[in-house]
VMD Tcl script that builds the backbone (N, CA, C; Angstrom):
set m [mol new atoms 243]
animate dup $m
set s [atomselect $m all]
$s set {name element resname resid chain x y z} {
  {N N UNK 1 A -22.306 27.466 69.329}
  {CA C UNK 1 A -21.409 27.779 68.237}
  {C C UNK 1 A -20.002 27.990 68.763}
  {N N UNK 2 A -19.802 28.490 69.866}
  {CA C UNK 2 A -18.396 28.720 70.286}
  {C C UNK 2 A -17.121 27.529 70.772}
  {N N UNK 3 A -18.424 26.872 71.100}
  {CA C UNK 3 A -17.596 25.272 71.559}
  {C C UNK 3 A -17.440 24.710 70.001}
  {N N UNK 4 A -17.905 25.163 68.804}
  {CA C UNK 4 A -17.511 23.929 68.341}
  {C C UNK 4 A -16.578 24.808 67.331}
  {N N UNK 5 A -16.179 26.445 67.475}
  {CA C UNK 5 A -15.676 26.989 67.036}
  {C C UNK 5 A -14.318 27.167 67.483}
  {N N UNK 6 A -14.302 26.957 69.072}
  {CA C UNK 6 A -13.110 27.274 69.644}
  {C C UNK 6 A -12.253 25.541 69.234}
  {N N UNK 7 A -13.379 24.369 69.514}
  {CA C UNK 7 A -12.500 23.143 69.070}
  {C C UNK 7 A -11.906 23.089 67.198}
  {N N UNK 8 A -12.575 23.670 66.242}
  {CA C UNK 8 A -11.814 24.037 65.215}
  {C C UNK 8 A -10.423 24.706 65.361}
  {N N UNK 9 A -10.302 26.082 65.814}
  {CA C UNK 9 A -9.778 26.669 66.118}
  {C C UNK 9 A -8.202 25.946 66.903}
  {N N UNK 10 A -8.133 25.238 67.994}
  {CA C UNK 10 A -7.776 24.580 68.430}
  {C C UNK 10 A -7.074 22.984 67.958}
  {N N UNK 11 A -7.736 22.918 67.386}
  {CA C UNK 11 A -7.443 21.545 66.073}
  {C C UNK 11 A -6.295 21.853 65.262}
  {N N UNK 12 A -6.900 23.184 64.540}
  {CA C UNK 12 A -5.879 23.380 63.236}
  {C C UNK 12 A -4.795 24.260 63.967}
  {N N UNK 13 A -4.709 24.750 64.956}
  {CA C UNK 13 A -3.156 24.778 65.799}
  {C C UNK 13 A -2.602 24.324 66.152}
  {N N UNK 14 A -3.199 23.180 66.810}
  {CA C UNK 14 A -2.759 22.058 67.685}
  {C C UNK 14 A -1.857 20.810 66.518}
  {N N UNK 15 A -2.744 20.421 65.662}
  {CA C UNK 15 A -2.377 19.374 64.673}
  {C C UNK 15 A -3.308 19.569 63.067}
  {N N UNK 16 A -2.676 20.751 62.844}
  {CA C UNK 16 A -2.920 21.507 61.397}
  {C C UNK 16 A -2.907 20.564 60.167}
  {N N UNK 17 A -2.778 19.520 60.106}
  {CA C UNK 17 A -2.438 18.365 58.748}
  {C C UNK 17 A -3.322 17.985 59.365}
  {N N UNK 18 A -3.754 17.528 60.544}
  {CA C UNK 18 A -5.231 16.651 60.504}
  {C C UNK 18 A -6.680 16.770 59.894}
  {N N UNK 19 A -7.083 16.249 59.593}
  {CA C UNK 19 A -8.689 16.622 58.923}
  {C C UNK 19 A -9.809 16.398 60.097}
  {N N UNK 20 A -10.220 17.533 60.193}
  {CA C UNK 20 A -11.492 17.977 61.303}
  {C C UNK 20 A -12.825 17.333 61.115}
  {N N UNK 21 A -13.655 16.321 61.611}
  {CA C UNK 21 A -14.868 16.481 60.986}
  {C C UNK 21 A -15.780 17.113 62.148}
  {N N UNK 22 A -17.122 17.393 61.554}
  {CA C UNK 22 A -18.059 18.352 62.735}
  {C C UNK 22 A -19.141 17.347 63.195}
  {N N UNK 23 A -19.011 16.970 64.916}
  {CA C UNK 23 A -19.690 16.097 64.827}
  {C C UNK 23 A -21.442 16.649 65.239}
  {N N UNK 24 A -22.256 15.970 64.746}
  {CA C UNK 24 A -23.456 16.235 64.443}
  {C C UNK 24 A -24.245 17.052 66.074}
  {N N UNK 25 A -23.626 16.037 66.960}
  {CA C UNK 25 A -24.362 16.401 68.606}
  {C C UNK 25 A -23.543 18.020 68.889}
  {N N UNK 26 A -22.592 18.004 68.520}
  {CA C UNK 26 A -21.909 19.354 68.565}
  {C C UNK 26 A -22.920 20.420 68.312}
  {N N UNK 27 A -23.196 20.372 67.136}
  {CA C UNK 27 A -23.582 21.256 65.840}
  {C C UNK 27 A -25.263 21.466 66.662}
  {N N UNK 28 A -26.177 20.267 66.969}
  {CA C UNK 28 A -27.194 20.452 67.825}
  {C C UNK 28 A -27.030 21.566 69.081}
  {N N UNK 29 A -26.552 20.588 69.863}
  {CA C UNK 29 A -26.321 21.244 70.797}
  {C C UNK 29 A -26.379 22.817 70.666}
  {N N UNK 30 A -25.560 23.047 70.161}
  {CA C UNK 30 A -25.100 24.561 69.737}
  {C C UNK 30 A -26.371 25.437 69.450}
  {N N UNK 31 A -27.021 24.801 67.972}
  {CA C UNK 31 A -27.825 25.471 67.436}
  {C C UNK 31 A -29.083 25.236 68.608}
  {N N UNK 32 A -29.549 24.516 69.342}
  {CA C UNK 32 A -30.713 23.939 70.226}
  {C C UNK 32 A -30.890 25.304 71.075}
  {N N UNK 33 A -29.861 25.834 71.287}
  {CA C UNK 33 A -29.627 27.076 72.449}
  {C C UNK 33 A -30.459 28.702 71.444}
  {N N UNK 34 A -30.553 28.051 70.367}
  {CA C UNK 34 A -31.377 28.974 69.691}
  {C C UNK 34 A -32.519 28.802 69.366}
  {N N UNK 35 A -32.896 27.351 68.627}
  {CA C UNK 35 A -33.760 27.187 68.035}
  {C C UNK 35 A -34.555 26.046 68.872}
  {N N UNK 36 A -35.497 25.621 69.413}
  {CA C UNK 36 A -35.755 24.542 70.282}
  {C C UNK 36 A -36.737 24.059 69.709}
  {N N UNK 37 A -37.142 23.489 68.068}
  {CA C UNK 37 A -37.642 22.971 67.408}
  {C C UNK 37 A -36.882 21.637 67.578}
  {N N UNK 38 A -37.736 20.686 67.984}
  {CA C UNK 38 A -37.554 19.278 68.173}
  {C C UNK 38 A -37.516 18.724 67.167}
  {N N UNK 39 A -37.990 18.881 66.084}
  {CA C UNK 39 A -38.024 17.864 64.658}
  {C C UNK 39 A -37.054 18.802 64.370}
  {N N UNK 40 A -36.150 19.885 64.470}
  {CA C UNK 40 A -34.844 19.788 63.787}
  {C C UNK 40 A -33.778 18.968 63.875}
  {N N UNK 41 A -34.446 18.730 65.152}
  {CA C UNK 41 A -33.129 17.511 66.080}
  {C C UNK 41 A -33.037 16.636 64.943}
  {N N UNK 42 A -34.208 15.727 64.825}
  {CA C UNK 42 A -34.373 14.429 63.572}
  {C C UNK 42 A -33.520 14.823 62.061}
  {N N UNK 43 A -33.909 16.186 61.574}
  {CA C UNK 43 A -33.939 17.114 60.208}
  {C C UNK 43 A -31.809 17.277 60.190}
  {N N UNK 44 A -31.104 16.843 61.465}
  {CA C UNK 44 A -30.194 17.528 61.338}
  {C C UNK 44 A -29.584 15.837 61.540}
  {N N UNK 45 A -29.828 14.951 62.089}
  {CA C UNK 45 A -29.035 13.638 62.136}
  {C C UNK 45 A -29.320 12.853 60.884}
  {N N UNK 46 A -30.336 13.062 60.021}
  {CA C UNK 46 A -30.832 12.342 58.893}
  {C C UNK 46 A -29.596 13.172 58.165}
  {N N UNK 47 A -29.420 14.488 57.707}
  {CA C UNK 47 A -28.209 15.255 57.026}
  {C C UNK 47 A -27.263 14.603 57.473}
  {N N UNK 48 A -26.777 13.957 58.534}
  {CA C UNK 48 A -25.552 13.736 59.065}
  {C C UNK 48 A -25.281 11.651 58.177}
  {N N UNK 49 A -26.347 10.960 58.809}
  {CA C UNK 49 A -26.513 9.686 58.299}
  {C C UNK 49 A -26.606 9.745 56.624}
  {N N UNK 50 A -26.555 10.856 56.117}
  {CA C UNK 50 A -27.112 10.510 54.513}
  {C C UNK 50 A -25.688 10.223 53.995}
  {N N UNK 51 A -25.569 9.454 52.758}
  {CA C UNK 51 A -24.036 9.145 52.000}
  {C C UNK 51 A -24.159 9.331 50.701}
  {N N UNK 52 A -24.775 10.403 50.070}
  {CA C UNK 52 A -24.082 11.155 49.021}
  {C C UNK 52 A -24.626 12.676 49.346}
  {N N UNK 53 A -23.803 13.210 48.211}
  {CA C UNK 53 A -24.013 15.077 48.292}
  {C C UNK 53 A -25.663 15.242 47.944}
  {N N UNK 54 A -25.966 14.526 47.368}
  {CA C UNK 54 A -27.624 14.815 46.403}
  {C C UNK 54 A -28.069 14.498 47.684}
  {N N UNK 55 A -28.590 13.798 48.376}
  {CA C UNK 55 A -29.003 13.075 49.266}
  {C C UNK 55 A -29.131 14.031 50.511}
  {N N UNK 56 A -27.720 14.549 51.230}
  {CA C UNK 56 A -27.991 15.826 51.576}
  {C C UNK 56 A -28.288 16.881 51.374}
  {N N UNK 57 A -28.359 17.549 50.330}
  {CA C UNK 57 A -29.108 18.630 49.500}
  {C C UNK 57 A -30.221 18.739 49.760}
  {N N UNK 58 A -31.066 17.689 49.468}
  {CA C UNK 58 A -32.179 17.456 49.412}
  {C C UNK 58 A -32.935 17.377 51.147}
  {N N UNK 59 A -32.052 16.643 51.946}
  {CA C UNK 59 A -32.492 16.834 53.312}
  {C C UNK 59 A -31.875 18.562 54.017}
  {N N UNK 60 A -31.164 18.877 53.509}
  {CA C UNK 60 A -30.848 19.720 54.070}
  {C C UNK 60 A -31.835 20.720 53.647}
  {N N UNK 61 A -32.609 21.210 52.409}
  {CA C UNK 61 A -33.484 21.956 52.028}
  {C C UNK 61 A -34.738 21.933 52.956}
  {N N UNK 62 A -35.213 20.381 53.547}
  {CA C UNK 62 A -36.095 20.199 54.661}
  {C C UNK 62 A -35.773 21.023 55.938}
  {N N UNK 63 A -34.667 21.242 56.444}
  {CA C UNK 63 A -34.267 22.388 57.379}
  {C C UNK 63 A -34.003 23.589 57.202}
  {N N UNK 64 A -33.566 23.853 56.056}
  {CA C UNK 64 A -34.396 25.285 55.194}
  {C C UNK 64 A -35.934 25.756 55.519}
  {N N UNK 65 A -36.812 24.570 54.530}
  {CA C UNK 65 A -37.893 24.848 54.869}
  {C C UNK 65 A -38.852 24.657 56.635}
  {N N UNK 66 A -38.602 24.598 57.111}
  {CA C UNK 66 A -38.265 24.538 58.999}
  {C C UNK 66 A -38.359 25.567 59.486}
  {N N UNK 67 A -36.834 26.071 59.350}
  {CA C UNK 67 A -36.263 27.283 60.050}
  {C C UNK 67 A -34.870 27.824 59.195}
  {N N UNK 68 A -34.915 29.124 58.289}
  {CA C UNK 68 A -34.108 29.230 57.631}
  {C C UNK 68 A -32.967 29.911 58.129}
  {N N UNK 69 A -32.662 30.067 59.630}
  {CA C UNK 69 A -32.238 30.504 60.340}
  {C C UNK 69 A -30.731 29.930 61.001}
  {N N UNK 70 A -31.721 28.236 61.446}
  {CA C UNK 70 A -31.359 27.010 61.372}
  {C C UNK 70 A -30.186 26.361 60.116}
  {N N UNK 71 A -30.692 26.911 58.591}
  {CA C UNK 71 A -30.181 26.424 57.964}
  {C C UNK 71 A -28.865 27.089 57.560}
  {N N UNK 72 A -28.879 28.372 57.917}
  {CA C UNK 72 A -27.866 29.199 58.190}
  {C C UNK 72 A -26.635 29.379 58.952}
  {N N UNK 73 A -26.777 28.675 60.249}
  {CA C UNK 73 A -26.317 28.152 60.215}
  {C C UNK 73 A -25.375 26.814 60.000}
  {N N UNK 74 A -26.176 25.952 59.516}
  {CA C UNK 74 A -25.478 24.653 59.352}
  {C C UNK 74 A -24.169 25.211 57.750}
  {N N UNK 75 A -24.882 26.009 56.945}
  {CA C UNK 75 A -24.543 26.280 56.122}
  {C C UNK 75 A -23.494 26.766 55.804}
  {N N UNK 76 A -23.119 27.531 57.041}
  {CA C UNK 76 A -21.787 28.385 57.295}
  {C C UNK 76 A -20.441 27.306 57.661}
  {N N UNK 77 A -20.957 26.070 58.121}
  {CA C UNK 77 A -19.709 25.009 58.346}
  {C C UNK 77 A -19.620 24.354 56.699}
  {N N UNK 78 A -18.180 23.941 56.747}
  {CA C UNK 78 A -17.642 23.393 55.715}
  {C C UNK 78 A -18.028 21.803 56.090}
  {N N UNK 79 A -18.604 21.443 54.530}
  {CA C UNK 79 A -19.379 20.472 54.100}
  {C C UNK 79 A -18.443 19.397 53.504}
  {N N UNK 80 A -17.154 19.869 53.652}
  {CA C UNK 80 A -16.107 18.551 52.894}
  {C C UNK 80 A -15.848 17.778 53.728}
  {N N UNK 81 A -15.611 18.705 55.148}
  {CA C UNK 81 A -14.959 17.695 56.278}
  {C C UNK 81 A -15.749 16.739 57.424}
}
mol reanalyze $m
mol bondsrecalc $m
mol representation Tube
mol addrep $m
């Protein structure tokens, strides 16, 4: 979480008009150091590959039901960018 907190952090100081996105291996990585459920790995790149909001909703509830811990985090990053 800190690496991908300190590169936010860093972004919007550095070049504040740019738009941030969160990339998916980041977001693993991070969370892996907690949770070492292997089918989240899959549960969290399918959320990333999906192309509408319904679409992720719906996969993202699959990592809910998982580890709601897991989903707690993902949940806490902003979903626009």
């Amino acid at each position: 979480m800190c690496m991908v907190l300190g590169l936010v952090l860093t972004m919007k100081e550095v070049m504040p008009s740019v738009a941030h996105k969160f990339g998916v291996m980041h977001l693993w990585c991070n969370s892996s150091k907690q949770w070492k459920y292997r089918e989240l790995r899959g549960l969290y790149w399918q959320c990333a590959m999906l192309s509408t909001i319904a679409e992720f909703n719906v996969q993202v509830e699959a990592v809910k039901r998982k580890n709601d811990k897991a989903w707690a985090y993902l949940d806490k990053w902003d979903k626009d960018s």
